[in-house]
C-alpha positions as CSV (number, residue, x, y, z in Angstrom):
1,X,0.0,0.0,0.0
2,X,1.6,3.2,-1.1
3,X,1.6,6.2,1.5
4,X,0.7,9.9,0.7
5,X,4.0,12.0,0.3
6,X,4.4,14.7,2.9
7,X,2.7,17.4,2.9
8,X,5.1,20.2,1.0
9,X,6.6,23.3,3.8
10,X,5.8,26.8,3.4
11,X,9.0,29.4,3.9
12,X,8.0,30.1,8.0
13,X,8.0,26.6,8.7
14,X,11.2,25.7,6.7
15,X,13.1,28.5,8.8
16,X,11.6,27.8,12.1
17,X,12.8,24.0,11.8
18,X,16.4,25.0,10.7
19,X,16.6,27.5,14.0
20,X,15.2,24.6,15.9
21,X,17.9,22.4,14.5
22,X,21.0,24.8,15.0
23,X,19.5,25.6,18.9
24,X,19.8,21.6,19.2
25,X,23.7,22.3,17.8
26,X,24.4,24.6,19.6
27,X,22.9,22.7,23.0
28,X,25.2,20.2,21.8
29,X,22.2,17.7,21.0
30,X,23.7,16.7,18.0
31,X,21.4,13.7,17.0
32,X,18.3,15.5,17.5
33,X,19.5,18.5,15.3
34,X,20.8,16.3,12.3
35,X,17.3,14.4,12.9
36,X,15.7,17.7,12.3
37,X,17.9,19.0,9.9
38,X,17.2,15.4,7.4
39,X,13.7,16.4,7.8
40,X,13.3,19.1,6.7
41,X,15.5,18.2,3.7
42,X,13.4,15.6,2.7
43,X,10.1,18.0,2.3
44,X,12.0,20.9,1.1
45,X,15.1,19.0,-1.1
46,X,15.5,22.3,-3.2
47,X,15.7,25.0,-1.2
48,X,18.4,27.2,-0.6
49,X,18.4,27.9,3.0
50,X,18.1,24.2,3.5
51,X,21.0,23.6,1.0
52,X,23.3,26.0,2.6
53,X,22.8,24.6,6.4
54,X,23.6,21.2,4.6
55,X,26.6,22.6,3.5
56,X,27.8,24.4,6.5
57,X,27.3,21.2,8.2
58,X,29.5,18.8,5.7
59,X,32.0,21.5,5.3
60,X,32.1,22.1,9.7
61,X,32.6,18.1,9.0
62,X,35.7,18.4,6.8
63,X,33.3,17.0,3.8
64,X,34.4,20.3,1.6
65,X,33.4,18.8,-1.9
66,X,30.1,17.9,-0.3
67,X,29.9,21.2,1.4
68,X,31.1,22.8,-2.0
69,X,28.3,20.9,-4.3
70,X,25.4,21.9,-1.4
71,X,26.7,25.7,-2.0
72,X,26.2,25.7,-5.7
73,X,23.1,24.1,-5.7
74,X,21.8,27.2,-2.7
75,X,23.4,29.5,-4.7
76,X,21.5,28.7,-8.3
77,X,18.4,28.1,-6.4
78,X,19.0,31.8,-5.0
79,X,21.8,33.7,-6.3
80,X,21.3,36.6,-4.5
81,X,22.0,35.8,-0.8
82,X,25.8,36.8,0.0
83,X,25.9,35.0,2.8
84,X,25.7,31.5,0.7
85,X,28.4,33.0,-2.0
86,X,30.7,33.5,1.2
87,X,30.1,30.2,2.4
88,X,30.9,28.8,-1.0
89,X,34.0,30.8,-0.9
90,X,35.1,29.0,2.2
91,X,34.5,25.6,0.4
92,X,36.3,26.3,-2.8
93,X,39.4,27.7,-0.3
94,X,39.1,24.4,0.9
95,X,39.6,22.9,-2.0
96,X,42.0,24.9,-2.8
97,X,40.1,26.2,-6.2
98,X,41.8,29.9,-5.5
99,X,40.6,31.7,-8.9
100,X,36.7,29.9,-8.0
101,X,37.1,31.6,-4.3
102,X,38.0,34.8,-5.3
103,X,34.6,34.9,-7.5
104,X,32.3,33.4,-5.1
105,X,33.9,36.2,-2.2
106,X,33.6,38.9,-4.9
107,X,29.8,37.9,-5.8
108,X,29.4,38.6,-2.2
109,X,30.8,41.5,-1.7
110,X,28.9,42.7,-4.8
111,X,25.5,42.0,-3.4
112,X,26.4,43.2,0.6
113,X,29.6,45.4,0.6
114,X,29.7,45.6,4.2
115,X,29.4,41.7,4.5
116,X,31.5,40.8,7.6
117,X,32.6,37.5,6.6
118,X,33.2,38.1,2.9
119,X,35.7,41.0,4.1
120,X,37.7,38.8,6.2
121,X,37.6,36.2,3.8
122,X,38.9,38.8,1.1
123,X,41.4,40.1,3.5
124,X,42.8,36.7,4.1
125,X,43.1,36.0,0.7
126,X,45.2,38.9,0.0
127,X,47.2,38.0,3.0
128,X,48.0,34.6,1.3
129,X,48.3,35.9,-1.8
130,X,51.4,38.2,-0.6
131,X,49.2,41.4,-0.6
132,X,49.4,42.4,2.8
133,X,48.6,45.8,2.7
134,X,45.6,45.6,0.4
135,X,44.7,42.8,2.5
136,X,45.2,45.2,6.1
137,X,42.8,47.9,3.6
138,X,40.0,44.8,3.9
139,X,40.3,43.6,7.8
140,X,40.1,47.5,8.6
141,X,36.4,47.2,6.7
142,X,35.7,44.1,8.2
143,X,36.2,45.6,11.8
144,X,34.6,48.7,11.0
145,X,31.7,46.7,10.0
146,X,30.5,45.4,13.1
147,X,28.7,47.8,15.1
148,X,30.1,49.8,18.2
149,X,29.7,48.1,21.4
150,X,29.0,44.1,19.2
151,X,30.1,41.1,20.2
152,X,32.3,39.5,17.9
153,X,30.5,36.4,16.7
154,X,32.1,33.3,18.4
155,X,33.0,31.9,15.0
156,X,34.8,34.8,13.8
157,X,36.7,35.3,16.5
158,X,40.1,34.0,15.4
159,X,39.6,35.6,12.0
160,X,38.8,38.8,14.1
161,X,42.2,38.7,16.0
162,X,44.4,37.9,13.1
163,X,42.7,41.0,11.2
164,X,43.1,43.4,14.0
165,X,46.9,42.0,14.0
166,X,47.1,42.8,11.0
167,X,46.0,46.2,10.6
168,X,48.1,46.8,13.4
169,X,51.4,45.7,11.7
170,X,50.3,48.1,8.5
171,X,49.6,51.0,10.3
172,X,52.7,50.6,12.4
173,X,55.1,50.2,8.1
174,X,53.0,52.9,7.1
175,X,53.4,55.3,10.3
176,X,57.5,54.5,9.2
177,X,56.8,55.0,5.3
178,X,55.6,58.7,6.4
179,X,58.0,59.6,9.0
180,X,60.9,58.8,6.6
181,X,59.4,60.5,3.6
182,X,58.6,63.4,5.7
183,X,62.7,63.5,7.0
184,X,63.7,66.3,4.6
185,X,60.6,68.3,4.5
186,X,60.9,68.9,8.5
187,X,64.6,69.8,8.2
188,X,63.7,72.2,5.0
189,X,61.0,74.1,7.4
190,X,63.6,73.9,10.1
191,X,62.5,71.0,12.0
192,X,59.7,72.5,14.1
193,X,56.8,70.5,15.3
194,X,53.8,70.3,13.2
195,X,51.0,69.7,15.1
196,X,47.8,69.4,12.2
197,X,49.9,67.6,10.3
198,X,51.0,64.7,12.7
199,X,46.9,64.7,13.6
200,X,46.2,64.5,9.2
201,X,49.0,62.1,9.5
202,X,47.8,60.0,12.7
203,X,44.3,59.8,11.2
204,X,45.0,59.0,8.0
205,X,47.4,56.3,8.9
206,X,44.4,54.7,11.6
207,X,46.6,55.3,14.3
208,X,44.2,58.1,15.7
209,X,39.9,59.0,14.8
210,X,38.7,62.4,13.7
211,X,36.9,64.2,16.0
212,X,34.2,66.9,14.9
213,X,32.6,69.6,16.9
214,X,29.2,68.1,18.2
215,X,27.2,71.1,20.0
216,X,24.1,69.9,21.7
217,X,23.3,73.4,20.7
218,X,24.3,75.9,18.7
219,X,26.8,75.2,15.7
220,X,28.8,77.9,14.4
221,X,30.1,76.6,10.9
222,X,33.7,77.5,9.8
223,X,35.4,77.2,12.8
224,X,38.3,75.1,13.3
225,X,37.6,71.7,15.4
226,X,40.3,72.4,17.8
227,X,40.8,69.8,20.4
228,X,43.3,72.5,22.8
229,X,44.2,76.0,21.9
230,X,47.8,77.7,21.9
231,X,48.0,79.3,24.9
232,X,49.4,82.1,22.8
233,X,45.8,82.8,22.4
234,X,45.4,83.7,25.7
235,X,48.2,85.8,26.6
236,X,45.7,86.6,30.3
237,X,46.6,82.9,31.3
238,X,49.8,83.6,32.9
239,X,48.0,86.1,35.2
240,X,45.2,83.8,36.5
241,X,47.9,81.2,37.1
242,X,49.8,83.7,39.6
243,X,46.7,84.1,41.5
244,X,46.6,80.0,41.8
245,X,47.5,80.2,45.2
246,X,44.7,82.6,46.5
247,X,42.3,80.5,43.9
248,X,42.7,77.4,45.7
249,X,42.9,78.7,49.2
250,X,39.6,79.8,48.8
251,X,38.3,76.6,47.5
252,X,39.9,75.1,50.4
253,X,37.7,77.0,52.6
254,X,34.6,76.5,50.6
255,X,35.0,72.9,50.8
256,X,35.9,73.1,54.9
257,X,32.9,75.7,55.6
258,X,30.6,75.5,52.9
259,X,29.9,72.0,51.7
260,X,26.4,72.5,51.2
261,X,26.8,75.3,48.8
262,X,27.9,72.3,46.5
263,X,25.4,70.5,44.6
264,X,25.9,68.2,42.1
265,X,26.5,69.4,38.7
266,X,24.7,67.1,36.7
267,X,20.7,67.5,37.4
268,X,18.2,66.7,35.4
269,X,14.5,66.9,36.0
270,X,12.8,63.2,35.4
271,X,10.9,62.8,32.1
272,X,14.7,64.0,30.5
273,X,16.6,60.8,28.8
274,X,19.6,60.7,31.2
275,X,22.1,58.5,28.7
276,X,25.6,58.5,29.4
277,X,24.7,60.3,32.5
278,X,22.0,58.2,34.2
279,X,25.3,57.5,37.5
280,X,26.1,61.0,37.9
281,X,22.5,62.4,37.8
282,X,21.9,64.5,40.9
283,X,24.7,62.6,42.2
284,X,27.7,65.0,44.5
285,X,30.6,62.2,42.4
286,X,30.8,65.4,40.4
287,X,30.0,68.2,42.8
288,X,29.8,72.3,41.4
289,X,30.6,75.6,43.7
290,X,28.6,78.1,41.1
291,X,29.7,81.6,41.4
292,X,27.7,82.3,38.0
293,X,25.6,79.9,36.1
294,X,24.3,81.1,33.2
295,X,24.7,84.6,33.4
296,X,23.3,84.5,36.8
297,X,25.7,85.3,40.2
298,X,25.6,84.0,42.9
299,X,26.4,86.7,45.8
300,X,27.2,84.2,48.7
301,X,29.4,82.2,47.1
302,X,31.9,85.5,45.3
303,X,31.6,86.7,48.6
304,X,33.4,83.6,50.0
305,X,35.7,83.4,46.9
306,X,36.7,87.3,46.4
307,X,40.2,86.8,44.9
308,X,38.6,84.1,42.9
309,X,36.1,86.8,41.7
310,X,38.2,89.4,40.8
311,X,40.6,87.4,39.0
312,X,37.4,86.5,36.7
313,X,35.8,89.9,36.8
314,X,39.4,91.8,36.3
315,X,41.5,89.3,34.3
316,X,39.4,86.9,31.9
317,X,37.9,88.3,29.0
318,X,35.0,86.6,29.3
319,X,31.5,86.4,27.4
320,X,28.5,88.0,28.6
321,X,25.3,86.5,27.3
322,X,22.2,87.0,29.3
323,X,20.6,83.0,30.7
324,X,24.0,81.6,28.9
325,X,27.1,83.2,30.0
326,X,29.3,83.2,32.1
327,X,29.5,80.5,33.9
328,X,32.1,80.0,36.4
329,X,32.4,76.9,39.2
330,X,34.6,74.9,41.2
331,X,34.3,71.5,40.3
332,X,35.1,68.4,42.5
333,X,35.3,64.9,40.7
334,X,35.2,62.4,44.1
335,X,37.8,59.8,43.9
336,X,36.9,56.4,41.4
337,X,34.6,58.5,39.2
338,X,34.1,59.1,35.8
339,X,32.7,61.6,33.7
340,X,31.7,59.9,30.4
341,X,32.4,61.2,27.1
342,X,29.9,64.3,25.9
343,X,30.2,67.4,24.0
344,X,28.9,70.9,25.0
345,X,26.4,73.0,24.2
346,X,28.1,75.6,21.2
347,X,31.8,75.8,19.6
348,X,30.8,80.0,20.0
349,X,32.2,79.8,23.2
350,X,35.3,77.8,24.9
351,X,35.9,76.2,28.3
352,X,39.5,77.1,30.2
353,X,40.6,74.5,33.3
354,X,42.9,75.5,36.2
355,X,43.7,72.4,38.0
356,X,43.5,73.1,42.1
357,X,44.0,70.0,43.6
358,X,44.9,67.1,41.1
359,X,45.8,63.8,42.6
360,X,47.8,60.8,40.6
361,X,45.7,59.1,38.5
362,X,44.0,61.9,36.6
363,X,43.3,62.4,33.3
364,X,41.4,64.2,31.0
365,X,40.5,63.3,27.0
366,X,39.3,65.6,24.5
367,X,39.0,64.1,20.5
368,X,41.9,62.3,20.0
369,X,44.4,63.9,22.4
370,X,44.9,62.7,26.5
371,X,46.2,65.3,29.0
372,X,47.3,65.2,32.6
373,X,46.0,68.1,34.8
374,X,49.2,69.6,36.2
375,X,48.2,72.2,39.5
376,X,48.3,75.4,38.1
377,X,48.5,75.2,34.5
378,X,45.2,76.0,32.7
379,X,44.5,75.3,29.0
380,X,41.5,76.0,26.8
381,X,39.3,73.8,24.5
382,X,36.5,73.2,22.6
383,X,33.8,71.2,24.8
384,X,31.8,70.8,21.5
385,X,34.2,67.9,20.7
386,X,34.0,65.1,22.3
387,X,35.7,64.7,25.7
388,X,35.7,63.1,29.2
389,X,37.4,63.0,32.4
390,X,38.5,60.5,35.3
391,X,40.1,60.4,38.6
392,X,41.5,57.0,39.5
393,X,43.2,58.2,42.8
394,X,41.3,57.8,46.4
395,X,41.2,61.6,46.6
396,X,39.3,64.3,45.4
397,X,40.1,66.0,42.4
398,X,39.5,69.9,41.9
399,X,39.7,72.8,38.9
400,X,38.2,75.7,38.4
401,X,36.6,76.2,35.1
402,X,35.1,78.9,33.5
403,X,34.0,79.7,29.4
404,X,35.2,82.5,27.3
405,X,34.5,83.7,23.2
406,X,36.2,81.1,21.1
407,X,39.2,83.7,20.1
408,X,38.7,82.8,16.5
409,X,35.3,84.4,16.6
410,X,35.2,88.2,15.1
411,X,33.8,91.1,16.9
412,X,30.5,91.4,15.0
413,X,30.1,87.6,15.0
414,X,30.5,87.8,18.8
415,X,27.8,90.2,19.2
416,X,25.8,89.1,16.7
417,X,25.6,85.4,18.5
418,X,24.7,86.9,21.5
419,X,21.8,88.8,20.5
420,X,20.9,85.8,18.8
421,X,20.9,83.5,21.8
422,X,19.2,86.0,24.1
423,X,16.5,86.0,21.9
424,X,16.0,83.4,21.4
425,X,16.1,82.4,25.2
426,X,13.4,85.2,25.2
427,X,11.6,83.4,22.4
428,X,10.7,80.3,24.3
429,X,10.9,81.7,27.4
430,X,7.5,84.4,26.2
431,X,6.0,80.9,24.7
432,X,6.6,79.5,28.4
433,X,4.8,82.6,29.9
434,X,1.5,81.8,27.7
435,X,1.4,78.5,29.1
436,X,1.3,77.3,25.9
């Protein structure tokens, strides 16, 4: 008596057995997965998805002309899948059939250019082939294909390593390539440092990533992303360092007599998305003494801090824009904390540090470039890039900081943005009033 053939699979139930038989693999049920997996290639013979787990199988089994003629068949049945061309690559390597890989990796690459394992694979192929810095071009791609903060798939991780080894190694010849070339020029112009062009040449050799101004804010277009300004900029520095002395004596008492006039400096109101700050929100890890915020003093605290006062009042030329500017604070980082990486509000303006009290084990990032406080010696930067801070020790850490006019900024520009930005304060501010 003959029996009715099974009943033919629809596409949902084709793929829910083959995750059903790779969930068995991967619980290291091996029977009941290859049971699973010969079903479903009885009922559905032809198809490709069924074709290419066949494959992956025999080839994972060292069966690479049976893994190779399961490929072929997936990728005629469905020739536009890159994953299955990239498997077929892997077979064909296997098989050593080198001109064959290179056209199943290419067909890949054709269809997804960003396809993780075709990259390596191509990268790899150039590494054999003797092309080792074409091939370092393709493991860069493959690792900046995988999304920030991804886990490295468990398969790929040996491919992973060897790429990142690899890039390594180039960047390191090509870093030498440049510095040699480069010999004579330097001598010609006298030998002076160059800083843009050791950042161009740091970037474009991988060693280092370009950093943009972000503002959260305002963006001014055509200025300069400049990580730290010459302090020839600021020839006023050197007289706000002289005064460090009375500066942080009168911190000192602040933080002995007036601990409750700091508050922490992150505080948003709930209903905000809190992000990379979610730790520090109303948290006193990263405490502020305000003598102005936004434009607005505050009498008790310059009356603690006079010297402090003047020197900002007398000293720094600093920006004036009514509910914005200036801002001036102490800030105390508690020991083991860490600020995470954001940008500021506008490049219009920049932000100056004059370390107080800096324990070992601090640091501060901004773009590409790490400093060291040092007690004493301010420096200026753009807080529209983006930056973060740290102290490691088991003290706390102290600057002041206050914001200034980026110096690169015109007169009229200068006034013109902060006309603008009061109004527009105003603006919503009058919208505010309406209850509306």
């Amino acid at each position: 008596m003959n029996s009715a053939a099974p009943a033919p699979l629809d596409e949902a139930t084709i793929i829910r057995i083959l995750q059903a038989s790779r969930a068995e693999q991967g619980a290291g049920r091996i029977q009941e997965s290859d049971q699973l997996l010969a079903n479903v290639a009885s009922r559905a013979p032809g198809h490709p998805a069924v074709l290419n787990e066949l494959g992956v199988r025999m080839l994972a089994r060292g069966a690479a002309d049976q893994a190779q003629s399961l490929f072929s068949r997936a990728v005629s049945a469905n020739p536009s899948h890159p994953a299955i061309w990239a498997n077929l690559a892997a077979s064909l390597k296997a098989l050593g059939k080198r001109a064959e890989e290179w056209e199943a990796i290419e067909k890949a690459l054709a269809l997804e250019p960003r396809h993780l394992s075709a990259l390596l694979q191509k990268g790899e192929y150039l590494d054999q082939s003797g092309d080792t810095r074409n091939a370092a071009q393709f493991y860069q791609a493959a690792l900046d294909s995988l999304p920030e903060g991804a886990a490295v798939p468990a398969n790929l991780a040996p491919a992973f390593d060897k790429a990142k080894a690899q890039v390594n190694a180039n960047r390191a010849t090509l870093a030498n390539a440049l510095d040699e070339s480069l010999v004579k020029v330097r001598l010609r112009h006298g030998g002076a440092p160059q800083p843009r062009v050791e950042q161009c040449l740091d970037i474009l050799s991988g060693n280092r990533r370009a950093y943009h101004s972000q503002p959260t804010w305002m963006y001014f277009p055509g200025l300069p992303a400049i990580e730290f300004f010459d302090r020839s900029l600021f020839p006023w520095l050197q007289q706000v360092e002289a005064a460090v002395g009375e500066i942080r004596a009168e911190l000192l008492r602040v933080m002995v007599a007036d601990r409750d006039g700091l508050q922490p400096y992150i505080d948003f109101p709930a209903g905000l998305p809190l992000d990379q700050f979610k730790e520090l929100n109303r948290s006193r890890k990263w405490s502020a003494y305000f003598l102005w915020n936004q434009s607005t003093p505050v009498p008790d605290h310059i009356a603690r801090c006079p010297q402090t006062a003047r020197i900002l009042e007398e000293v720094v030329p600093r920006c004036r824009v009514g509910g914005r500017a200036p801002t001036a604070f102490f800030s105390i980082l508690d020991p083991g904390t860490r600020i995470p990486a954001h940008t500021g509000v506008t490049n219009t303006r920049c932000t100056v540090h004059l370390p107080l009290i800096v324990p070992p084990n601090c640091g501060f990032r901004v773009g590409g470039t790490t400093r060291e406080w040092v007690p004493g010696e301010a420096w200026v930067f753009d807080d529209t890039i983006e930056h973060e801070a740290w102290n490691l020790s088991d003290t706390p850490r102290a600057i002041l900081i206050f914001d200034i006019w980026n110096p690169l900024l015109t007169e009229p520009e200068r006034d013109m943005i902060q006309v603008a930005t009061e109004t527009v304060g105003k603006y919503y501010a009058e919208t505010q009033a309406k209850g509306t």
